[in-house]
C-alpha positions, -999 to 999 in steps of 0.1 A, spaced: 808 -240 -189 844 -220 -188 859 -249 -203 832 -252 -233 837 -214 -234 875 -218 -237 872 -247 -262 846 -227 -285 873 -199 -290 903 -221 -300 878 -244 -325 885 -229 -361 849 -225 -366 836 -188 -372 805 -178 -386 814 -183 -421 818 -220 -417 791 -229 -391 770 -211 -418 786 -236 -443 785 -264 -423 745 -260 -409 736 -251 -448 751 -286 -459 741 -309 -431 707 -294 -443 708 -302 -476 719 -338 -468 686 -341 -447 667 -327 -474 682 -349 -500 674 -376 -480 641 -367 -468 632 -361 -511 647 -391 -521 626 -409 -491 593 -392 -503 601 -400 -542 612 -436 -537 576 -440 -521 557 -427 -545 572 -438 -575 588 -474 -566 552 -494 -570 546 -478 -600 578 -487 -616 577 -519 -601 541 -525 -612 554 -516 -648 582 -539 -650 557 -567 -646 533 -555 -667 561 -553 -696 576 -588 -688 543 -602 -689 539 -582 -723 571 -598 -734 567 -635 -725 530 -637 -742 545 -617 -774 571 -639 -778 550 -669 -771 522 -656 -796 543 -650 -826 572 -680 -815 601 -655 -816 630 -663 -792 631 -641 -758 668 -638 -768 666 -625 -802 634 -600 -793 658 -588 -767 685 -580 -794 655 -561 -811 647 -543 -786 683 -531 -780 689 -519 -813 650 -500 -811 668 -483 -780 701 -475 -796 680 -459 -826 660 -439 -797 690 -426 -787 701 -411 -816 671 -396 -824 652 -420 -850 610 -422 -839 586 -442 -855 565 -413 -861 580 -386 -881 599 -358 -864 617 -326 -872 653 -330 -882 674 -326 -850 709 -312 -865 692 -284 -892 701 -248 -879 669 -243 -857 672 -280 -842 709 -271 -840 704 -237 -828 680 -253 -801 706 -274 -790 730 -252 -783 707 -228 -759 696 -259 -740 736 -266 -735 746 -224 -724 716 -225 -704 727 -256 -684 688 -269 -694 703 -300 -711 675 -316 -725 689 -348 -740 669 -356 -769 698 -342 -788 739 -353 -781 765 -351 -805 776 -384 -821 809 -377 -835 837 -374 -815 848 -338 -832 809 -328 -819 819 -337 -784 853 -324 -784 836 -292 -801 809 -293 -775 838 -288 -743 852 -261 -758 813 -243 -765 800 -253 -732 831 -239 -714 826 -201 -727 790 -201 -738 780 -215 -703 803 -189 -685 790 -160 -704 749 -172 -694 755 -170 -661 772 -135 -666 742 -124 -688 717 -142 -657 736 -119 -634 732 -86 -654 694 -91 -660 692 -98 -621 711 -68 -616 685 -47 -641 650 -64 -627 659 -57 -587 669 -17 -600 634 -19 -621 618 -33 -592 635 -7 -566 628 21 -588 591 13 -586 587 5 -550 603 33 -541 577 56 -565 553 35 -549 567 42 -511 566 79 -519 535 84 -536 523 67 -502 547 95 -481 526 119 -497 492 104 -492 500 103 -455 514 145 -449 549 129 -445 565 142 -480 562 175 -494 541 175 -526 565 191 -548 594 168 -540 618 157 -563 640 130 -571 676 139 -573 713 132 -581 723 145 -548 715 132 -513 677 132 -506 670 158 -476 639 144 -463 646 122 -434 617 99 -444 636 83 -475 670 83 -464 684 51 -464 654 32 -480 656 -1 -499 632 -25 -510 625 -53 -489 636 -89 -497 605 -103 -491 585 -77 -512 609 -85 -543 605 -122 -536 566 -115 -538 569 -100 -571 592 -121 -584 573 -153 -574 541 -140 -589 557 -128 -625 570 -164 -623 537 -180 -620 521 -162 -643 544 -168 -669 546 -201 -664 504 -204 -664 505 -180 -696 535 -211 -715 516 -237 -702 486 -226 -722 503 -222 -753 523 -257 -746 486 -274 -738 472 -262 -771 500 -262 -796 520 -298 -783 483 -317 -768 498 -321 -733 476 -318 -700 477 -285 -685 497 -301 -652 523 -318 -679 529 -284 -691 531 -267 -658 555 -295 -645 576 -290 -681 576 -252 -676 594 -258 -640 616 -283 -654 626 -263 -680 629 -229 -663 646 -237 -635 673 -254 -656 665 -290 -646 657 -303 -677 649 -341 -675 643 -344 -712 609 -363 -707 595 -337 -725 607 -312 -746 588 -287 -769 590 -284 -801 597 -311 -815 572 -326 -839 581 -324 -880 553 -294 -884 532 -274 -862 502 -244 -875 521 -212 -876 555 -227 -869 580 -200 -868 556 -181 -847 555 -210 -821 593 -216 -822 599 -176 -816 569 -179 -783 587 -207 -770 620 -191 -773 606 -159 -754 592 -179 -726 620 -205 -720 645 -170 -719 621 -151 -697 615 -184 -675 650 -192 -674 659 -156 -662 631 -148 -638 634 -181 -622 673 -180 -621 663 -142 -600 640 -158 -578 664 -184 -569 688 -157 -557 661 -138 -536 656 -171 -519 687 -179 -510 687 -147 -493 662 -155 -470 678 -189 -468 706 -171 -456 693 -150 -432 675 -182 -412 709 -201 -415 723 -166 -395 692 -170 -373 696 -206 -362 740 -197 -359 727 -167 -334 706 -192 -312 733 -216 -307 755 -186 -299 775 -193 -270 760 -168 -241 775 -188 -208 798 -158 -201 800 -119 -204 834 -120 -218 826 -148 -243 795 -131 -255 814 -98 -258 842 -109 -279 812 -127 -296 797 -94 -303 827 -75 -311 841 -100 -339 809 -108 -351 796 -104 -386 786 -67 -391 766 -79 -422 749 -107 -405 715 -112 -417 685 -122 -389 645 -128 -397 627 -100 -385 652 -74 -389 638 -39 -388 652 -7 -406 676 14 -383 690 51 -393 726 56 -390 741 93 -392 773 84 -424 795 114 -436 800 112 -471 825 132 -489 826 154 -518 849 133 -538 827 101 -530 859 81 -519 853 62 -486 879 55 -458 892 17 -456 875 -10 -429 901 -32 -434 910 -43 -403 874 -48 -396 869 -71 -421 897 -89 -418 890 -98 -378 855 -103 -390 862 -125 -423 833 -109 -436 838 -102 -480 816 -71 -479 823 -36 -467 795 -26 -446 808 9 -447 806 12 -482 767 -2 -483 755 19 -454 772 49 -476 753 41 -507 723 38 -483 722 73 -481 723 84 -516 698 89 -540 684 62 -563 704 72 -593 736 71 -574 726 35 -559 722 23 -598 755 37 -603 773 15 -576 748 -15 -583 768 -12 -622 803 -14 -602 790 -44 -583 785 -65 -616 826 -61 -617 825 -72 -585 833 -45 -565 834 -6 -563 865 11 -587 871 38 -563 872 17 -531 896 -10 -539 921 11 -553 926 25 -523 925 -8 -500 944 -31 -495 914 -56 -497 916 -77 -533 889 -78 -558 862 -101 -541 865 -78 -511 831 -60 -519 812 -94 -529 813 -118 -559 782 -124 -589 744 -124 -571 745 -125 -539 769 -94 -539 739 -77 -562 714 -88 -535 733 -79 -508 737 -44 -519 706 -40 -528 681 -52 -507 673 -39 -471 676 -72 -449 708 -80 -462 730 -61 -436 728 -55 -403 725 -17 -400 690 -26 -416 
């Protein structure tokens, strides 16, 4: 057991990458297990249908005595004019400025329908270029409008927490929010819970998405599930391109249907873009869960260097809300972990989010701006830490917002 001990120390494998390491083994076994459950389902039927359409074949070409060869070459050139764009029924141009304009926010949104590609190679080469920046500036403008819905969400829970604090004698009835440090001990320190915003977030989800799936079933004729499977597509940036609104030459009151399904695709896109994050939070914290089980307890001294090195921002299921006493001074500037965090190769200063714990909510929106930077302006100049020392794009926002994300919570 000394020897395992012994060997577990010198193996270059801290939290950080067992963490890594347990998160992709998992999503190869979830890969596989998805690609096991879809090649059952959907093998027979696609099998069933090649059949049926070489049976259709063979008795077309025996019916009207053309060649298999030269139906083929038919066929082919039906499929090329598919491609780019040609339908027997009539169809809305695809490169006028809405079909072009709807092109380009399927390609910075990452949605990437596919009933649209450039054919030219100055499109394509044009299209590199666009993508690059336009994509890079989505995910910036995802990040910001997750940054704004948790500090909408946090500012209601927390009216909601003390309007409850007063209902129960634990909050004076003339309290105010304000710009200093709240002196009642009951709200000191309080976030919103990760599961709570998860809640919310999953049920604004679904309601949107029942709300565009009713304007999809009546306006385009699909079956309310069709809609509700092109709504996920869609919003969660998958994008298959099987179906795609929006698309016919004419629809009744047209420019009021393209400006609904440009509202819902952009509030779909971002809400489901947020609860993506907030699951990969709690992701995160059973990944930490699972890495504390397997923690290596076969002697005191291993277990206490275990303990001392670990992460201080390690994230566990079932993690319950602790108080810790933090001196903040008058000039807001904080004194530098860095050694810390650099035996603990942890990114995030825990002494800088149990700080902000303790301020009021309009300081915490203040330092939740800083975060979209990517860290705090007063801190780093004064450390010797670089710039992703305080976090980098959502999970930094999550982490320094939410209450299970560190371990003084």
């Amino acid at each position: 057991a000394v020897g395992s001990c012994r060997r577990r120390r010198l193996a270059p494998l801290n939290e950080d990458n067992g963490r890594f390491l347990l998160l992709a083994a998992l999503i190869a076994a979830y890969l596989s297990a998805g690609a096991t459950v879809f090649s059952a389902l959907e093998s027979p039927s696609e099998a069933a249908a090649q059949l049926r359409w070489n049976r259709t074949l063979h008795n077309f070409s025996r019916i009207f005595n053309i060649s298999l060869p030269e139906l083929r070459a038919f066929l082919r050139s039906y499929e090329a004019a598919m491609a780019a764009g040609i339908r027997v029924d009539a169809l809305r141009p695809r490169w006028d400025f809405p079909g072009a304009f709807y092109f380009v926010g399927t390609v910075v949104s990452t949605i990437g329908f596919g009933m649209t590609t450039p054919a030219t190679v100055a499109g394509k080469v044009f299209l590199i270029v666009y993508g690059l920046f336009g994509c890079a500036g989505t995910i910036l403008f995802f990040n910001l409008f997750l940054e704004r819905i948790i500090s909408l969400l946090a500012f209601i829970m927390k009216a909601c927490y003390e309007r409850q604090l007063r209902r129960s004698g634990l909050l004076p009835p003339n309290f105010r929010r304000g710009p200093a440090v709240s002196g009642v001990g009951s709200l000191v320190g309080w976030k919103p819970s990760v599961y709570h915003v998860m809640l919310i977030l999953g049920i604004f989800a679904i309601t949107l998405s029942c709300c565009a799936s009713a304007m999809y079933t009546a306006v385009e004729g699909w079956n309310y599930v069709d809609s509700l499977y092109y709504c996920f597509v869609t919003f969660s940036t998958i994008g298959f391109g099987d179906l795609v609104s929006s698309q016919n030459a004419a629809y009744q009151h047209q420019g009021l249907y393209r400006f609904g399904n440009f509202i819902f695709i952009l509030m779909g896109v971002c809400c489901i873009y947020s609860l993506f994050n907030v699951i990969s939070i709690v992701i995160k914290q059973v990944l930490n869960w699972v890495l504390k089980k397997f923690e290596c307890r076969c002697c005191p001294k291993c277990h206490k260097s275990t303990t001392r090195l670990s992460r201080r921002n390690a994230i566990t299921p079932g993690a319950r809300l602790r108080r810790h006493n933090v001196a903040i001074e008058a000039d807001g500037q904080y004194d530098s972990d860095t050694e810390g965090r650099r035996l603990s190769g942890e990114m995030i200063s825990m002494r800088e989010l149990t700080a902000s714990n303790k301020v009021s909510l309009a300081i915490l929106q203040k330092q939740l701006s800083e975060t979209a930077n990517g860290y705090p302006r007063n801190v780093c100049i004064n450390t010797r830490q670089n710039g992703f020392s305080a976090g980098v794009g959502a999970l930094a926002i999550m982490n320094n917002r939410l209450a299970e994300t560190s371990d003084s919570r």
